[in-house]
DOMIZA-100512 format. One line per field, with one value per residue (C-alpha): chain; x, y, z. Coordinates in steps of 0.02 Angstrom, whole numbers. Layout:
REM residues N
mol (A / ...)
x (X / ...)
y (Y / ...)
z (Z / ...)
//
This chain:
REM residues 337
mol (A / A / A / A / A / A / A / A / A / A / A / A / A / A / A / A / A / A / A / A / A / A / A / A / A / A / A / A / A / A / A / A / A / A / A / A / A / A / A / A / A / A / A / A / A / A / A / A / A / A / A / A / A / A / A / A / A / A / A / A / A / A / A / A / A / A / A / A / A / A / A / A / A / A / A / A / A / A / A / A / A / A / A / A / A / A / A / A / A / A / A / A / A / A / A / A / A / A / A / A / A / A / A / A / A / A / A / A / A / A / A / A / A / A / A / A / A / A / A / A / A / A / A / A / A / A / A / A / A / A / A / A / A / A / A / A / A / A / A / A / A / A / A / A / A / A / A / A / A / A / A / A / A / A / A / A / A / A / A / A / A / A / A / A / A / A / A / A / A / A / A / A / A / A / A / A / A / A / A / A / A / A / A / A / A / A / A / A / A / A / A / A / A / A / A / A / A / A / A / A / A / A / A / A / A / A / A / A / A / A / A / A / A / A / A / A / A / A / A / A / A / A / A / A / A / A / A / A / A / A / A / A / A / A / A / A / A / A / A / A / A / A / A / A / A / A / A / A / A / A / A / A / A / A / A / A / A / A / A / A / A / A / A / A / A / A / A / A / A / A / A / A / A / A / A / A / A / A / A / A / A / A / A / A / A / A / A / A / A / A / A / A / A / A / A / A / A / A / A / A / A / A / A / A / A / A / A / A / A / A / A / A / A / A / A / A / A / A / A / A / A / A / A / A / A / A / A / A / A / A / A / A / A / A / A / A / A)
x (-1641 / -1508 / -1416 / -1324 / -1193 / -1140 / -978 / -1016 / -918 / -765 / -850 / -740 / -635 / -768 / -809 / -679 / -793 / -962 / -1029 / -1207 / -1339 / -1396 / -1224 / -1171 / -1321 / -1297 / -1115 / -1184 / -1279 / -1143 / -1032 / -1189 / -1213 / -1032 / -1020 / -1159 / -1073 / -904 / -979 / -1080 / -941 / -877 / -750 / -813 / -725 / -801 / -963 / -984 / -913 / -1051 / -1185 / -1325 / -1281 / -1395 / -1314 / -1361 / -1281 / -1116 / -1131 / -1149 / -995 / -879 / -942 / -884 / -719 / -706 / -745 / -625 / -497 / -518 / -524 / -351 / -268 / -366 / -440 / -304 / -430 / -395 / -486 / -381 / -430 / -605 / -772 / -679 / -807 / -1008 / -1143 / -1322 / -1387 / -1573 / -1636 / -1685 / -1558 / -1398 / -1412 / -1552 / -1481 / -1571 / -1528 / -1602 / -1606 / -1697 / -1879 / -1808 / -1629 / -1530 / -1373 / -1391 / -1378 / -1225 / -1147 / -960 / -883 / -729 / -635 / -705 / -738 / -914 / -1018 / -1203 / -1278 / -1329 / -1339 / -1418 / -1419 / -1603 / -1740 / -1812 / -1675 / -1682 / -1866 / -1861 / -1726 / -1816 / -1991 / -1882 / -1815 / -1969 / -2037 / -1885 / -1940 / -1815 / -1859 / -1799 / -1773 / -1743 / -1674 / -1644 / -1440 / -1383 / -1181 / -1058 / -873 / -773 / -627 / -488 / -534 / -619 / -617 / -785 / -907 / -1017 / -1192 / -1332 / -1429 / -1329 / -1247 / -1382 / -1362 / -1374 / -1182 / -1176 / -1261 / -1167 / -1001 / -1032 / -1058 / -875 / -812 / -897 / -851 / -667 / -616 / -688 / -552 / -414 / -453 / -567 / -548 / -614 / -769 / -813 / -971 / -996 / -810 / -801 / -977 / -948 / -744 / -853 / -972 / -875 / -750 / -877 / -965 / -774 / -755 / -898 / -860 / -678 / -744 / -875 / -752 / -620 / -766 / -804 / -999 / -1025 / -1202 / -1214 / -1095 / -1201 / -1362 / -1259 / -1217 / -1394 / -1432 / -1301 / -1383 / -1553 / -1456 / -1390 / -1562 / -1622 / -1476 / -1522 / -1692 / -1634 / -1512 / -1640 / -1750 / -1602 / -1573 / -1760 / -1767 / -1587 / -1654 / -1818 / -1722 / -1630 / -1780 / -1810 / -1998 / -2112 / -2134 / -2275 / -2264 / -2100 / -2198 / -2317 / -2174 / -2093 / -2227 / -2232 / -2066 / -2045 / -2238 / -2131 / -1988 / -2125 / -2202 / -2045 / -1984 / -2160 / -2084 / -1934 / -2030 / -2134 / -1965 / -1886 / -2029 / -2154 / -2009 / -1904 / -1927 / -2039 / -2026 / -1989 / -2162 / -2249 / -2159 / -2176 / -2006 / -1944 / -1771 / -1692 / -1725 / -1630 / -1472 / -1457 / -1426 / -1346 / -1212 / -1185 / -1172 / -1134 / -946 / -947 / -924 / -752 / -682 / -737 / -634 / -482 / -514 / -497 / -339 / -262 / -314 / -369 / -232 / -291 / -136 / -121 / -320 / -317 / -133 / -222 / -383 / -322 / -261 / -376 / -466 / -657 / -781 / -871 / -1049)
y (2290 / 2254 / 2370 / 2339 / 2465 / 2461 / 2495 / 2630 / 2615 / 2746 / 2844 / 2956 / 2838 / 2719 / 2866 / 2774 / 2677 / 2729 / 2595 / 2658 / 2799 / 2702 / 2707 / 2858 / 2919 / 2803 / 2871 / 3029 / 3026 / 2939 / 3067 / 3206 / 3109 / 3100 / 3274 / 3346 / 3242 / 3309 / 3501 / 3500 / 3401 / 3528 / 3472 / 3387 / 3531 / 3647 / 3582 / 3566 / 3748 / 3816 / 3887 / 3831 / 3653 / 3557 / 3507 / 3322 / 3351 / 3401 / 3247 / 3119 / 3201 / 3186 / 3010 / 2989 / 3043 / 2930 / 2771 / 2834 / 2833 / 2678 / 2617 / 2662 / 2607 / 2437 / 2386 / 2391 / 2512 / 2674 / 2779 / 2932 / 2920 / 2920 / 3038 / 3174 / 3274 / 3294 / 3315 / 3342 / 3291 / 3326 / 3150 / 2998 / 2877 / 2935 / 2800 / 2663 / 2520 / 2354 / 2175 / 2062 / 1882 / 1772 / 1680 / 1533 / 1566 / 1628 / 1678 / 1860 / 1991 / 2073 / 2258 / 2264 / 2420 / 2492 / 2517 / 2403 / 2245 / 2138 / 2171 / 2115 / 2250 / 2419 / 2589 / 2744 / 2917 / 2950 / 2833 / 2873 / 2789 / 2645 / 2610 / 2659 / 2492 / 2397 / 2415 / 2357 / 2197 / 2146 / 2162 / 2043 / 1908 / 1963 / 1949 / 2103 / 2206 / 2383 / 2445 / 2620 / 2642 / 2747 / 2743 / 2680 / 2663 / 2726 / 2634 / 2779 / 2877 / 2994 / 3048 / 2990 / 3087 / 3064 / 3083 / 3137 / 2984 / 2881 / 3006 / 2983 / 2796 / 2743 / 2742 / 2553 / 2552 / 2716 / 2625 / 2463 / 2556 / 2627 / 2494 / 2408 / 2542 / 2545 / 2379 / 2423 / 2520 / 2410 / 2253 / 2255 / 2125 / 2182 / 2093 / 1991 / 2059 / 1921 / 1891 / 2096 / 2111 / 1957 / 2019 / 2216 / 2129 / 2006 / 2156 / 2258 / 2147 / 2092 / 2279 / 2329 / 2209 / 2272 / 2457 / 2399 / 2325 / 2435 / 2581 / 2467 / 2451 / 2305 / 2264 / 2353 / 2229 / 2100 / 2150 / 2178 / 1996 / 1948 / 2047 / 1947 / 1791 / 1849 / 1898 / 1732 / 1646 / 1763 / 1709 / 1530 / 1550 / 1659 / 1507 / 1360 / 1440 / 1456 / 1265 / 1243 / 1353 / 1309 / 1129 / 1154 / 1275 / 1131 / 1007 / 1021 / 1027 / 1137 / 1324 / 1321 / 1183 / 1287 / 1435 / 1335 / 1290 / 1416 / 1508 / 1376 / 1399 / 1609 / 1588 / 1480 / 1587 / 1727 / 1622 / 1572 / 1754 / 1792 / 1641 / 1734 / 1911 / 1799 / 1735 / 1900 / 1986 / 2071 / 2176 / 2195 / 2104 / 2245 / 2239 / 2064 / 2035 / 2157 / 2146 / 2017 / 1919 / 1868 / 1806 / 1991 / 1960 / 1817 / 1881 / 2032 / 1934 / 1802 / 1933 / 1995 / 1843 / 1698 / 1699 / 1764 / 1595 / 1578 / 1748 / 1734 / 1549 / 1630 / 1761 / 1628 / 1553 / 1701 / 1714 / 1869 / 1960 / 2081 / 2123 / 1930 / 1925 / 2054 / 1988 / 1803 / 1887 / 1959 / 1814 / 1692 / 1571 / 1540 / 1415 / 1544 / 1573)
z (3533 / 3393 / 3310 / 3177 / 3088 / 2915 / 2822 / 2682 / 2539 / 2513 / 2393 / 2333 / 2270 / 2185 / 2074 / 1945 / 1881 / 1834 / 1702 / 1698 / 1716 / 1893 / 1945 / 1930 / 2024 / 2162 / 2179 / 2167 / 2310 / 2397 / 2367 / 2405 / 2568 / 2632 / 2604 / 2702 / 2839 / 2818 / 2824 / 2961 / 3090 / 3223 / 3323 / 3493 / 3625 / 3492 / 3513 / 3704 / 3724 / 3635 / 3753 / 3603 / 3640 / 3764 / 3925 / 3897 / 3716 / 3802 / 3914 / 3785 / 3695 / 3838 / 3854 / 3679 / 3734 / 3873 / 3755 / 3630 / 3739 / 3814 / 3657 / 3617 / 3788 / 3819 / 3650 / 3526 / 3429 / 3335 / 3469 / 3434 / 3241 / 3237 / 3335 / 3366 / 3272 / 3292 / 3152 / 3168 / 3021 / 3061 / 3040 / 3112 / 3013 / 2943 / 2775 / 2743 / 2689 / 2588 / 2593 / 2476 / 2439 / 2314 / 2350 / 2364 / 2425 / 2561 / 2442 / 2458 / 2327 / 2303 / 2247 / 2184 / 2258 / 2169 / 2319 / 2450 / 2319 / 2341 / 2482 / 2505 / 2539 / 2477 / 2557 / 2532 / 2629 / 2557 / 2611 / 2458 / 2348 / 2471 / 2443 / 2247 / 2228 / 2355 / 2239 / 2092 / 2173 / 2230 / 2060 / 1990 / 2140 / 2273 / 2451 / 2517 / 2696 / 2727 / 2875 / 2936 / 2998 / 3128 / 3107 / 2965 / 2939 / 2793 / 2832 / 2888 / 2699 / 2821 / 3019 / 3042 / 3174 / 3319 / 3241 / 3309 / 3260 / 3399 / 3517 / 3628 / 3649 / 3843 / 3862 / 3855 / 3676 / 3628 / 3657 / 3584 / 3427 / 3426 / 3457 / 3312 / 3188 / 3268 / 3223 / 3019 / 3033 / 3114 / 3022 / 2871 / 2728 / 2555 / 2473 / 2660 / 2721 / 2859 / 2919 / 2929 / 3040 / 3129 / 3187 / 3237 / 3349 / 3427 / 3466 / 3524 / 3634 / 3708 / 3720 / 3818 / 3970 / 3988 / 3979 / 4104 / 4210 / 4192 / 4254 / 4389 / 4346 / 4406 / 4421 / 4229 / 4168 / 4240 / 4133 / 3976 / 4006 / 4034 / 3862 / 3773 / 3831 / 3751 / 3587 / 3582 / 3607 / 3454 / 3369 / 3399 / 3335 / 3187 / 3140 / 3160 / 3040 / 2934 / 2933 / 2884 / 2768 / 2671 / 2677 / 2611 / 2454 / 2416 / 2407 / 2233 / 2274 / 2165 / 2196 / 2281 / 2389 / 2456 / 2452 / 2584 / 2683 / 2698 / 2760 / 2897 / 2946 / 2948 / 3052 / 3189 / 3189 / 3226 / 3369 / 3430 / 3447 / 3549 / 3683 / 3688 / 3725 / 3825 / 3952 / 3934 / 4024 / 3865 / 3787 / 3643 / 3470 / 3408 / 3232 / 3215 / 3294 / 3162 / 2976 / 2875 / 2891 / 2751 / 2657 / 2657 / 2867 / 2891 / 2736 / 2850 / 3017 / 2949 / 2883 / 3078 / 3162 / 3068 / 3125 / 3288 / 3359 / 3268 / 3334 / 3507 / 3506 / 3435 / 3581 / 3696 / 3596 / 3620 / 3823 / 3786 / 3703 / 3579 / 3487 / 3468 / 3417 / 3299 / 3216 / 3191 / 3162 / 2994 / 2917 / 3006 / 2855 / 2882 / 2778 / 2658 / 2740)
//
């Protein structure tokens, strides 16, 4: 049900600093993974003119052209710069990414990035890698969540491509992810994880009802609505276990009576999500329903949301003027989350 896309760090240029052994491998594969995803990119026209490609292929690619330029004309978005291309990278998940936290804290854990400064997470284009740091972590008493990703940005340092781990989206999904990884590249400030995530979504979601109105799909913009609703209840839910939980850390009990507690509270956030499945009519919430939730869980949607509130206000503020939204937007000042 949520998707979230991640920012991957410019990696060509973060190659000037390579302090360590563990470093310089995880640049390596950075630099590895770009790579394969700059060779195999054929240009879009390319790709639908070759009789190999599946029809529905060739569909979802004019789509993509579509949403790109509507993202230029109505959004205020680098359409023209960005998904020109398409890669099939032969997997599920284009990078798996981690998010990690402390037992008893919801500060998350944080990578400096030469080029893009502090960001708090960390992303790798083999799972393996992923699950390798996500073993150590664990063993020095992080709580920690891994999470296959499906696109990333690189800020404008490349023309990044459709992939074939999202072009076939349902259009609705496939252009909310554009969007998102759009406004990376129109507004991005370095070493803010949550204001950069929070400004994607809330452009995104803004984006999908003009496209939706603009295409005259009514009754679809109607149940995008109705899914925003739900993603706010999650939200909601998400945030009031939040509360609990950044009260009880700051308690000063003993570590196991938190332990016990906050046990408590992530087994209510689980029952509370089954209500929600419940009222939504048995679907969606999959995974939250079957992993153990933990601190990394609530870092990693804390990181997408937390600010959305703020941006959709200075929407308003601005009646809806996105040159105006985007100019305040970059030099708007938000409490650190």
């Amino acid at each position: 049900m949520f998707r979230f896309p991640v920012v991957l760090v410019p990696v060509l240029a973060a190659l000037v600093v390579l302090p360590s052994c563990q470093t310089l491998r995880f640049y390596a594969q950075a630099v590895s993974g770009q790579a394969e995803v700059l060779r195999k990119s054929r240009p879009n026209e390319q790709v639908r003119a070759d009789p190999a490609s599946r029809p529905a292929l060739r569909e979802q690619l004019a789509a993509v052209e579509e949403i790109r330029r509507f993202a230029s004309d109505h959004l205020s978005l680098p359409g023209d710069a960005s998904y020109g291309k398409y890669a099939d990278l032969g997997r599920k998940h284009v990078v798996w990414v981690l998010y990690a936290a402390p037992e008893f804290s919801l500060k998350a854990k944080t990578w400096h990035y030469p080029a893009v400064g502090k960001m708090d997470y960390r992303g790798y284009f083999r799972e393996q890698d992923t699950v390798a740091l996500s073993g150590q972590l664990r063993g020095d008493g992080y709580d920690v969540f891994v999470g296959g990703v499906d696109a990333y940005s690189t800020l404008g340092w490349f023309h990044d491509p459709v992939l074939n781990t999202f072009v076939n989206y349902p259009d609705i999904d496939l252009a909310e992810t554009i969007f998102h990884e759009l406004t990376h590249r129109k507004v991005f400030r370095l070493g803010e994880t949550v204001f950069n995530e929070s400004l994607a979504n809330t452009v995104a979601e803004e984006g999908v009802k003009r496209w939706l109105r603009h295409e005259g799909r009514l009754a679809d913009l109607r149940k995008y609505e109705q899914r925003l609703v739900r993603r706010r209840e999650f939200y909601r839910e998400i945030d009031r276990s939040r509360w609990s939980l950044e009260k009880l850390y700051a308690s000063g009990q003993s570590a196991p009576a938190m332990r016990r507690e906050k046990v408590a509270i992530l087994a209510k956030l689980r029952a509370q999500f089954r209500e929600l499945r419940r009222r939504w009519g048995g679907r969606g919430l999959e995974s939250w329903l079957t992993e153990d939730i933990n601190n990394g869980h609530i870092v990693s949607l804390k990181i997408y949301a937390a600010q959305m509130p703020a941006f959709e206000n200075l929407l308003k503020q601005c009646e809806g003027n996105l040159d105006l939204f985007f100019e305040k937007a970059a030099h708007l000042k938000l409490p650190k989350q």
